[in-house]
N, C-alpha and C positions, 0 to 999 in steps of 0.2 A: 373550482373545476380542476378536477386532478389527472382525466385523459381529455390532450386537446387535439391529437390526429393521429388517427387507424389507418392503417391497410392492408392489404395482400397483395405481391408481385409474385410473378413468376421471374425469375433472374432479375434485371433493370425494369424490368415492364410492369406496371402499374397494374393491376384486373381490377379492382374494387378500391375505393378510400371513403375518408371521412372525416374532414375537419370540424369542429367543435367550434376552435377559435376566429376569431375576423384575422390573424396576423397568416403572413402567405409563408410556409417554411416548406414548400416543394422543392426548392434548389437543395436543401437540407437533405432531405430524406432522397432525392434524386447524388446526392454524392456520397448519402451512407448506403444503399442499393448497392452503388456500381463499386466498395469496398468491401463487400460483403463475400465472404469466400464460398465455393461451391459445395461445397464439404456442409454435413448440418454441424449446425453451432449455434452458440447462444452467445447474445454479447449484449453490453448498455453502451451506448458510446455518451459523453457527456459533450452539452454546448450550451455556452451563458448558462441560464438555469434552470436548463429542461436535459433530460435526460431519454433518451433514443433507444429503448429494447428492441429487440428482435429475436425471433425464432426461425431457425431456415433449418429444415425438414424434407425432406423427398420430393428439393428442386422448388419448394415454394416457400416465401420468408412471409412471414407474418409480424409485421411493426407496427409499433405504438409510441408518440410522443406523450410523456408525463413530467408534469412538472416535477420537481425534485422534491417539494415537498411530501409525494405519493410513494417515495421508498421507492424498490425492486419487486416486493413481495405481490402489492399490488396487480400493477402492469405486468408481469411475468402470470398472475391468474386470471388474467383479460385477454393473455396470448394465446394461453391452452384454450381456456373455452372457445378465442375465435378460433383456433386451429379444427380444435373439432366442429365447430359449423360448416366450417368450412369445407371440411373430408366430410363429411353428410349430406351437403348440399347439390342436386343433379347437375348443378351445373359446372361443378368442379371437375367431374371426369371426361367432360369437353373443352377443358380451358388448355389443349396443347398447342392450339393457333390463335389462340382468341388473343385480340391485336388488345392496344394501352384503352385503357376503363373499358373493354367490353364485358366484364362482368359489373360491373357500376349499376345498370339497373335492376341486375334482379339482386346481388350482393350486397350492395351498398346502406340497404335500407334496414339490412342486419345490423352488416359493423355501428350502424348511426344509433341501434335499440340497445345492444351491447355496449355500449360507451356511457350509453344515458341512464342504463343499469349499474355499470361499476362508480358512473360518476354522484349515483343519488343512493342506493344502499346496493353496494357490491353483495354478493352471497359468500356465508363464513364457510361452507364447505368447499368452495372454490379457492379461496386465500387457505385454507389447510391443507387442499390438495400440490397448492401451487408451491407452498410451504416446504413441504416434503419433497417435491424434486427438485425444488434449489436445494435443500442437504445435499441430495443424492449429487449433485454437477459440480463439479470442481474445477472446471475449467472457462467460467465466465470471468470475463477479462472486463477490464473498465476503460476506455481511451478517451483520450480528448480530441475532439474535433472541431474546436474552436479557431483555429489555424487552416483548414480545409479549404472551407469557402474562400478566403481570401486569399492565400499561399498555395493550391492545388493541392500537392503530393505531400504536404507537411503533416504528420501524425505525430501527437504527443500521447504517449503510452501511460496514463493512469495509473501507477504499479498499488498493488494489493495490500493495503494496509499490514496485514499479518505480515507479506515477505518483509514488509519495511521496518516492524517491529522487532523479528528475525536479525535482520541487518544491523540494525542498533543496537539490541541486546548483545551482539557477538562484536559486534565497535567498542560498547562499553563493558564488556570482559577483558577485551584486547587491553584498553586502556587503563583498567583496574592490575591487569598486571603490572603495565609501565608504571604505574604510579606506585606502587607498593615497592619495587625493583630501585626505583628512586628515591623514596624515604627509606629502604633497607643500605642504600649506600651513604645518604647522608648520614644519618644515623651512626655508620661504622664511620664515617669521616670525622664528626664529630666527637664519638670514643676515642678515636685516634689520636685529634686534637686535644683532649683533655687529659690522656695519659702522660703525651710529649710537657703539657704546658706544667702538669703536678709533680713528673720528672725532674724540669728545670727549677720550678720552684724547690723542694726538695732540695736539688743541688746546691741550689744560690743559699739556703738556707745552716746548709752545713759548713760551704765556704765560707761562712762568717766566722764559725769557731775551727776550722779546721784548714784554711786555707783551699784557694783554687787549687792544687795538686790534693790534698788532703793526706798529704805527707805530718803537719804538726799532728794531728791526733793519733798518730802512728806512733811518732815520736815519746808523744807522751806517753803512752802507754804500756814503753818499757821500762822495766824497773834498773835506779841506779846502781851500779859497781860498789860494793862495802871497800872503801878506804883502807890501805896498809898500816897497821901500827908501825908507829917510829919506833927506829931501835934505840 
């Protein structure tokens, strides 16, 4: 089973839902609701190992709990299609007082056929459709909400693989220079040492036959004075 609970809110308030599974994750989705910013947006928030979509669109969010193993692509073309049931349905353009689950029974019975559709053969032109405007969005953010329930106000922000690829690619440029800057100086240390050390050797080498000042082969090298004949 790869969606295990639907709904539609209007802001915090619940209109329609539809859990799948026996496990109770309403504190869940009642503290991803009251995070959810007013503005439309798209977001997956992650927890243990389900994953939390939502679509918030003109004041009404529409959520899906899917296991992780169901990707994005999936659950994000279970959102569209309920979005559109839901803007089609008579009773969505009376839903501006309609208090928590009062659209439950005539709503409810959708999201339940919709679930049980994407959960036994989803539709391939709905996962195409849904395909193409995840390209189009580039601002779906991934967060952790695992710290929520039990820490309140604590969010750990999920950062986007790409930027963090990004980050490390330009870490290990960074580091590629110091590293090269470093064997370019050993390197000259090394030469350096090796000129000094061939130097003294050299040196020590001539001082054998020429003396430490290297005055005798100086010496030698002048030719002697021709001797006066005796008279």
């Amino acid at each position: 089973m790869s969606l295990i609970h639907a709904l539609v809110a209007r802001g915090s308030t619940i209109l329609a839902e539809h859990q799948a599974g026996k496990r109770d994750f309403s504190q869940a989705t009642q503290t991803i609701l009251s995070k959810i910013p007013p503005n439309d947006s798209k977001l997956t928030y992650v927890w243990e190992q389900f994953l939390f979509h939502y679509v918030s669109e003109g004041g009404f969010t529409y959520l899906v709990m899917a296991d992780d193993s169901a990707g994005r692509r999936m659950p994000f073309a279970f959102l569209a299609d309920l979005q559109r049931k839901f803007a089609s349905a008579p009773s969505s353009s009376a839903s501006g007082d309609t208090p928590v689950h009062g659209l439950q029974g005539s709503f409810g019975p959708t999201i339940a056929a919709l679930m049980y559709t994407y959960n036994t053969a989803p539709p391939a032109d709905e996962l195409a459709r849904a395909q193409t405007e995840l390209n189009q969005v580039k601002d779906i953010m991934v967060q952790n909400v695992e710290q929520i329930l039990s820490r309140g106000e604590r969010i750990e922000l999920l950062v986007d693989k790409t930027d963090v690829m990004a980050g490390q690619a330009t870490a290990f440029r960074r580091g590629a220079r110091s590293v090269r800057r470093q064997m370019w100086w050993r390197n000259t240390k090394v030469m350096a040492l090796c000129v000094v050390v061939a130097l003294v050797f050299l040196w020590i080498l001539v001082a054998q036959f020429c003396g430490a000042g290297l005055n005798q082969c100086g010496s030698k090298s002048k030719p002697s004075e021709p001797e006066e004949p005796a008279s």
